[in-house]
C-alpha positions in Angstrom: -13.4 18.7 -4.3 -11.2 20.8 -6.5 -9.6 23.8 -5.5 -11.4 27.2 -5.8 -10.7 29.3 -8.8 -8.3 32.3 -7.9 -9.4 36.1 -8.4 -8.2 37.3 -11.5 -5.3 40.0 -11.3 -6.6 43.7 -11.6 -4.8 45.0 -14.6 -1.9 47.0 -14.7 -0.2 49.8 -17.4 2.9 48.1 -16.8 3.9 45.0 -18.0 4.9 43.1 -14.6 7.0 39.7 -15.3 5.3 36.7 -13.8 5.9 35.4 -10.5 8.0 32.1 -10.5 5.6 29.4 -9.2 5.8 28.6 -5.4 6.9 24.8 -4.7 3.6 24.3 -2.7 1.6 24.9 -5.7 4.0 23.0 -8.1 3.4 20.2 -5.1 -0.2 20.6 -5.2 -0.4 19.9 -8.9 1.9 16.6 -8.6 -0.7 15.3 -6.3 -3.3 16.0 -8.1 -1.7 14.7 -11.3 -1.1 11.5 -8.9 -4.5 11.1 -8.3 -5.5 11.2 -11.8 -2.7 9.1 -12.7 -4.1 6.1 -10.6 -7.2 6.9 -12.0 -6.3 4.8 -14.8 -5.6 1.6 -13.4 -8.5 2.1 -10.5 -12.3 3.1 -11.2 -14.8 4.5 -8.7 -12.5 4.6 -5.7 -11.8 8.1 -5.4 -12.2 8.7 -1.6 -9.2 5.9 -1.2 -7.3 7.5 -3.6 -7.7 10.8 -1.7 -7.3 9.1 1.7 -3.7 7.3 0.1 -2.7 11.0 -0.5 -4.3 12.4 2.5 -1.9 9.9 4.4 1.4 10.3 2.4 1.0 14.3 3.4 0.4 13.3 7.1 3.2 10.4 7.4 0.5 7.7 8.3 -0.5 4.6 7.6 -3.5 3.2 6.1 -5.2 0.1 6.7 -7.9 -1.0 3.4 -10.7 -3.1 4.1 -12.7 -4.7 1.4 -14.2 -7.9 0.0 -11.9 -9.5 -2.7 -11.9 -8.1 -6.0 -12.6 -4.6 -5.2 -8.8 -3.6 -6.4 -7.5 -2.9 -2.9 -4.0 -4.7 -3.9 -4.1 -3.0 -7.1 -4.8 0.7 -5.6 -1.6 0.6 -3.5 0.1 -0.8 -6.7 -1.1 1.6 -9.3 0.1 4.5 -6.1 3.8 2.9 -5.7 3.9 3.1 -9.6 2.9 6.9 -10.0 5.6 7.6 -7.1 9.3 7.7 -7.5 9.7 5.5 -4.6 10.7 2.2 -4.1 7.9 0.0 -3.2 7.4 -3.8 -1.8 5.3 -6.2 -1.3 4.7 -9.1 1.2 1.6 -11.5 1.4 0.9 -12.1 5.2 0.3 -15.8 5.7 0.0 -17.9 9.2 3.6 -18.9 8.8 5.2 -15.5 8.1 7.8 -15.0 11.0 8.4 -11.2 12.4 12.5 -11.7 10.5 10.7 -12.1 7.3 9.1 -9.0 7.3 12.0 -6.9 9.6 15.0 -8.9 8.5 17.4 -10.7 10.3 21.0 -11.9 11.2 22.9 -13.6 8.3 26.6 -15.5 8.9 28.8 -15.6 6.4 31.1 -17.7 6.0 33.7 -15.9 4.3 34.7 -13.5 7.1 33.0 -15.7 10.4 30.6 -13.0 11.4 27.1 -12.0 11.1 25.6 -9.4 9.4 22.2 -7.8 8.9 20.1 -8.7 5.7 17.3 -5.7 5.3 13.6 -7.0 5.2 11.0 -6.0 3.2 10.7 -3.2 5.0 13.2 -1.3 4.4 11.3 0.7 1.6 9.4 3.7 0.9 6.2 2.2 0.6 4.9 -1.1 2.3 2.3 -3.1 0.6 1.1 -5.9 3.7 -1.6 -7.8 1.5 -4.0 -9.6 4.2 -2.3 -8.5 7.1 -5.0 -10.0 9.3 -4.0 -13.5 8.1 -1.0 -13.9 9.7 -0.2 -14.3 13.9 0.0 -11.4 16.3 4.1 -12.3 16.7 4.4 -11.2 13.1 1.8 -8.5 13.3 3.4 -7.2 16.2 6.9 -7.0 14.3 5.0 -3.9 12.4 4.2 -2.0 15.4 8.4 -0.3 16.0 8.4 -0.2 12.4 5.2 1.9 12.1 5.3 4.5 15.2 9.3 5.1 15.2 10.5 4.1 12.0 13.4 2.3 12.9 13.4 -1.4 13.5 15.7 -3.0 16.4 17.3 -6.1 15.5 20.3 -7.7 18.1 19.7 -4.4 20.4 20.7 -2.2 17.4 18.0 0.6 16.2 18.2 0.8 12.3 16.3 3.9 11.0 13.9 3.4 7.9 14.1 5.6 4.8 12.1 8.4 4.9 9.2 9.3 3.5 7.8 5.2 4.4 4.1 4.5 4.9 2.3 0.8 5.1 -0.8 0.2 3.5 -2.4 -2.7 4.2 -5.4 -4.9 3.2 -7.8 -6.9 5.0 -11.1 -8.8 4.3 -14.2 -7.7 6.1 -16.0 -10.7 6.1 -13.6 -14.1 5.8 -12.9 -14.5 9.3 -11.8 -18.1 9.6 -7.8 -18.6 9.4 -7.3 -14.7 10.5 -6.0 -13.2 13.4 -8.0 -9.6 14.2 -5.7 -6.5 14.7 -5.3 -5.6 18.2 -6.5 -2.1 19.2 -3.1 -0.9 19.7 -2.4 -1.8 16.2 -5.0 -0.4 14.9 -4.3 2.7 16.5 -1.2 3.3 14.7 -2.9 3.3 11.4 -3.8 6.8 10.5 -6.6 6.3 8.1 -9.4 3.2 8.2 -10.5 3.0 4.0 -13.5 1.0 3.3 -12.8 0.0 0.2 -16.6 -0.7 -1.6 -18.6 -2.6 -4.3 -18.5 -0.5 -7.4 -21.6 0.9 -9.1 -23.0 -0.6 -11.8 -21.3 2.0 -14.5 -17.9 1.6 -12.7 -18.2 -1.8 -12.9 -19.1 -1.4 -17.0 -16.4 0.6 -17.2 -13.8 -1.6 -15.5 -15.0 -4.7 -17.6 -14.8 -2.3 -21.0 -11.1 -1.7 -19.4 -10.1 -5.3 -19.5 -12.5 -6.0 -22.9 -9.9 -3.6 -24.4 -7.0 -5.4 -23.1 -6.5 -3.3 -19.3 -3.8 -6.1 -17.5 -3.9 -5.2 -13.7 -0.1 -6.4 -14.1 1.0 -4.9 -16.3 0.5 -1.1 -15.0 3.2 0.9 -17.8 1.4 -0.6 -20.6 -1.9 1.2 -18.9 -0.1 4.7 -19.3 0.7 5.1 -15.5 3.9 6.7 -15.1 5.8 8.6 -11.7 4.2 12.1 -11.5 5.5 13.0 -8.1 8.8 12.5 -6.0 10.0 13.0 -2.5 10.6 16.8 -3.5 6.6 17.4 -3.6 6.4 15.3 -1.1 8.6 17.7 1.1 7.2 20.4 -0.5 3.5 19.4 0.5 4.0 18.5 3.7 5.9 21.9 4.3 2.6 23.5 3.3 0.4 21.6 5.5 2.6 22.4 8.3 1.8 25.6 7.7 -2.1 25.5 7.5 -3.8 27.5 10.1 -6.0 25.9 12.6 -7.7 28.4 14.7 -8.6 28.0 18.7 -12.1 27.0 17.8 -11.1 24.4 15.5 -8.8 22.7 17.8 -11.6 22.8 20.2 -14.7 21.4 17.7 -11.9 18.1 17.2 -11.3 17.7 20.8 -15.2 17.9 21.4 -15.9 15.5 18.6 -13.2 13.0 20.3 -14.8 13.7 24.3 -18.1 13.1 23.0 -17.2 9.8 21.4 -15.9 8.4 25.0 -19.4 9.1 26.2 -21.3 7.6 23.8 -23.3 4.5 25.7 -22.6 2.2 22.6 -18.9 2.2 22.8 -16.7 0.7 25.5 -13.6 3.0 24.0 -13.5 6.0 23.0 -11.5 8.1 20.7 -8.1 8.5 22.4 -5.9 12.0 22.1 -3.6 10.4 19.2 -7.0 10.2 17.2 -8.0 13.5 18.2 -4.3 14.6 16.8 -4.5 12.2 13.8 -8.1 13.8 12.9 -6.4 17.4 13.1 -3.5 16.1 11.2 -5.9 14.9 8.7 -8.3 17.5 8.3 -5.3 20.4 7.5 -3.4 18.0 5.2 -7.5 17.9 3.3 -7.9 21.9 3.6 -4.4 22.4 2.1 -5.4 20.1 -1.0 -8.2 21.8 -1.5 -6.6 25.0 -2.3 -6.9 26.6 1.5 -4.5 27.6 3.9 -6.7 26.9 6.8 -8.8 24.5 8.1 -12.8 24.8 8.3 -15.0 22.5 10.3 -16.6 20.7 7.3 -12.5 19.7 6.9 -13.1 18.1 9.7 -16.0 16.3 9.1 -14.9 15.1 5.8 -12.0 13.3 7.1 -13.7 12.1 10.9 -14.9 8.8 9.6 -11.9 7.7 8.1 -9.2 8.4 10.7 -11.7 7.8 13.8 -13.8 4.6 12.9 -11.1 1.9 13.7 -10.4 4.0 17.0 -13.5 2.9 18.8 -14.7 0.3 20.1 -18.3 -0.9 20.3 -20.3 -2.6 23.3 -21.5 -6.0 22.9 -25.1 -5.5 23.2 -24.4 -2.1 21.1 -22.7 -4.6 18.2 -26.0 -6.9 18.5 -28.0 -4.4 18.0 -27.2 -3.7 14.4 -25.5 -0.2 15.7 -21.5 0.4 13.5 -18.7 2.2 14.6 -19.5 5.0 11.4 -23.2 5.8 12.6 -22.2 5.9 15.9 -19.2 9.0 14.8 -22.2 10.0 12.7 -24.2 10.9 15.3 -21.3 12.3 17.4 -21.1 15.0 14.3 -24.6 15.6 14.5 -24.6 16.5 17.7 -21.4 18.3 18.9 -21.9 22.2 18.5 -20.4 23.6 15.2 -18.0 26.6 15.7 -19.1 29.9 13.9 
C-alpha cells in the first residue's frame, strides 16, 4: 500500500521558498527505499519485508516460519545489509550452550582475573537461524535479552546497543530433533511471519536471477547497499509515537483481543501485551502508509501477524483441521467495526 498522493498547493503571486523537508518524511522515504532495496536479493515476499520494517519501527522481534528454501535466512540478510547496523549470526543447534549466544567469563592469564567476552548478541540485529533446534536452556538465554535488553552475566546487568531486534527462523514441518518455543517465548516475539511457497512467476523470476549469475552470498555484487541508519530509525519511530489512536480504536483492539479468549477452539487467549503489540503495530503500519492516525482496516492488516502465535488452540479444535489464522479470522468478522 503506498502512501496517498498529497493535494497539490493552491498557487500563489508570490514566490514562497520551499519548506525544508521534515525528518519523518526523509525517514519515511529511507524505509521505503529499504524495502525496495531488499527487493533485489528477495522475490515475492513483500508482507515479510513490511512486517521486518513494521517491527524495526515498533522495537520487536520477529519470529519467520517457513519450509527450507523460501529465503527466510536470506531476507534477514539482504535487511542487515540495507541497514547501517552491525548484524550477526548464530545457527541454533542441540549443543549450543546459553554462554555461546550471551557470552561469558574469560580468565586471563596476564593480569589473574576474569573478564567478560560479548556474545553474539551484543549487536544491532540478531539473526537465530533454526532457533527451534536447539534446547529450552539455550532458548531461554534469549528471553532477558529480548524483553529488557540487557543480559546478566555473574549478577552484573549489561545493557544491549540500541536499536537491537532478533529475527529468527524456524521450520514448520521438520519436527524431529527440535525443541517447540514455549508460549512465554513466543510471546516476546512481536510479529509471527509465514514465510510461503512462491508463485510460479516468482519462482521464474528468482531462477532467471541466479541464470544471470544472482549469488545469495554474495549480496554487494547484487546492488544492495545501506539506505537507512539509526537516524531514520529515530526519526520513524518519533513519528509513530506520535500517530493518533482515537478512543474507538483502542476499544475495537481490546474487543478483538476479549473475543479471542472466548472463542471455544482456543485454550488461550490473546493476552493484554498482544492487545498492546497489535496497537503498536497497527500505528507503526498507518504511519508508513502516509497517515497520521490509525483506522480500523490498520488494524486488521497487521492482527494476523502479531496475534497468531499468541493463541493457543484446543486439542479436539487442532484435530479438527481448525488454525490459529481462521480462528483470528473469524474474530475479525465478527467483532463490531467502529464508525
Amino acid at each position: 500500500m503506498s502512501a496517498p498522493t498529497p493535494e497539490p498547493a493552491e498557487p500563489s503571486a508570490v514566490p514562497v521558498t520551499p519548506a525544508a523537508p521534515e525528518p519523518a518524511d526523509g525517514a519515511r522515504a529511507s524505509l521505503e527505499a529499504l524495502r525496495s532495496e531488499i527487493a533485489k536479493a528477495v522475490v515475492g515476499q513483500d508482507p515479510a519485508v513490511t512486517g521486518l520494517v513494521v517491527a524495526l519501527l515498533c522495537r520487536g522481534h520477529v519470529l519467520l516460519e517457513g519450509v527450507p528454501g523460501v529465503a527466510k535466512t536470506l531476507l534477514v540478510r539482504a535487511l542487515a545489509a540495507s541497514l547501517e547496523l552491525d548484524t550477526k549470526r548464530v545457527q541454533f543447534t542441540p549443543d549450543l550452550m546459553p554462554s555461546d549466544v550471551t557470552g561469558s567469563l574469560v580468565y586471563d592469564a596476564r593480569t589473574a582475573e576474569f573478564s567478560f567476552q560479548p556474545g553474539p548478541v551484543f549487536t544491532h540485529l540478531l539473526l537465530a537461524d533454526e532457533i527451534n533446534r536447539t534446547p529450552p536452556k539455550t532458548q531461554a538465554s534469549l528471553l532477558e535479552a529480548m524483553e529488557e535488553r540487557q543480559v546478566t552475566v555473574d549478577g552484573t546487568p549489561r545493557p544491549l546497543p540500541e536499536p537491537f531486534l532478533v529475527a529468527a527462523t524456524q521450520n514448520p514441518v521438520e519436527y524431529e530433533g527440535t525443541y517447540p518455543l514455549p508460549e512465554a517465548q513466543l510471546d516476546r516475539f512481536l510479529l509471527k511471519l509465514t514465510v510461503p511457497l512462491p508463485s510460479r512467476q516468482d519462482e521464474i523470476n528468482v531462477l532467471t536471477r541466479h541464470a544471470d549469475g544472482f549469488n545469495p552470498r554474495d549480496l554487494k555484487a547484487a546492488g544492495i547497499r545501506p539506505v537507512a541508519g539509526p537516524a531514520d530509525l529515530e526519526a520513524a519511530r518519533s513519528a509513530v509515537a506520535r500517530t493518533a489512536v482515537s478512543p474507538e480504536i483502542a476499544g475495537y483492539v481490546v474487543d478483538i483481543c476479549r473475543a479471542t479468549r472466548e472463542s471455544p477452539s482456543l485454550a488461550l487467549g490473546v493476552s493484554p501485551r498482544g492487545a498492546t503489540a497489535l496497537l503498536s503495530t497497527a500505528r507503526a503500519w498507518a504511519w508508513l502508509t502516509g497517515r497520521d492516525y490509525v483506522t480500523p482496516d490498520d488494524v486488521k492488516a497487521l492482527a494476523l501477524p502479531t496475534l497468531r502465535h499468541r493463541i493457543h488452540l484446543r486439542p479436539e479444535a487442532e484435530m479438527e483441521g481448525v488454525t490459529p489464522d481462521s480462528v483470528i479470522t473469524s474474530v475479525l468478522a465478527h467483532v463490531p467495526v467502529p464508525r
